[in-house]
N, C-alpha and C positions, 0 to 999 in steps of 0.2 A: 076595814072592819076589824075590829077589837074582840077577840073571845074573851067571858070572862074568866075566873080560875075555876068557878062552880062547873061551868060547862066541859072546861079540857078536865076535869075529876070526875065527872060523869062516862063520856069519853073515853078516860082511861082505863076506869071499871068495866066497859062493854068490852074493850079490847082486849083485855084479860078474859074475858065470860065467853067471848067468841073464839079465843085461842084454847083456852080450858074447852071447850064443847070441839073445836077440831081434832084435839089431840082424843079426846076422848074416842071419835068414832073414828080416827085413823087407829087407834088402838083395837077398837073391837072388828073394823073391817080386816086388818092385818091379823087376827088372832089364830086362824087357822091355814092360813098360807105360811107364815112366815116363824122361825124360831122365837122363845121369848125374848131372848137378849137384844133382839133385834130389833123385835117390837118395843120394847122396853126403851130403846135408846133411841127411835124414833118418837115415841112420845112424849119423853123428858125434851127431848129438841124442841118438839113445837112447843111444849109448855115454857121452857127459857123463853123463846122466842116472844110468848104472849105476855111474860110479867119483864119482860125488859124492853118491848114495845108500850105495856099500860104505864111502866116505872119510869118512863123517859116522857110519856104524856105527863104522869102526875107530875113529876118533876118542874117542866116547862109550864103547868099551871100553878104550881105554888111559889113560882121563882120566882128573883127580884123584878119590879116593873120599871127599866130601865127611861117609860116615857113622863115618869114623875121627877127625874131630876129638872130643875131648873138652866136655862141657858146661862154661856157666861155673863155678868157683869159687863167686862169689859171684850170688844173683839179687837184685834192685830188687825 
């Protein structure tokens, strides 16, 4: 089965909106237990985390389509 690029850029946007929304509530659930700094840098983590998760999906949907080159001519 073939995904097309539309689908893994759809995909990619959820997987950022779902990272974005985790980080979000680990931020507000950590707000009163834990120092800012800490919170702080647990948040920026899951947030890399979600745009180099979506940025590696967009990537791999906008890449080259390796199955439209043609065979060789000739084989050995």
């Amino acid at each position: 089965m073939e995904f097309s690029g539309t689908f893994l850029a759809v995909v990619a946007v959820l997987v950022l909106l779902v990272g974005a929304a985790v980080a979000y509530i680990a931020f507000r659930v950590l707000r009163k237990s834990v120092r800012l700094a800490i919170r702080l840098v647990l948040a920026g983590a899951l947030l890399i985390g979600a745009l180099v998760g979506g940025g590696t999906l967009w990537y791999y949907a906008l890449g080259s389509d390796a199955a439209g080159k043609s065979p060789p001519a000739r084989r050995r």
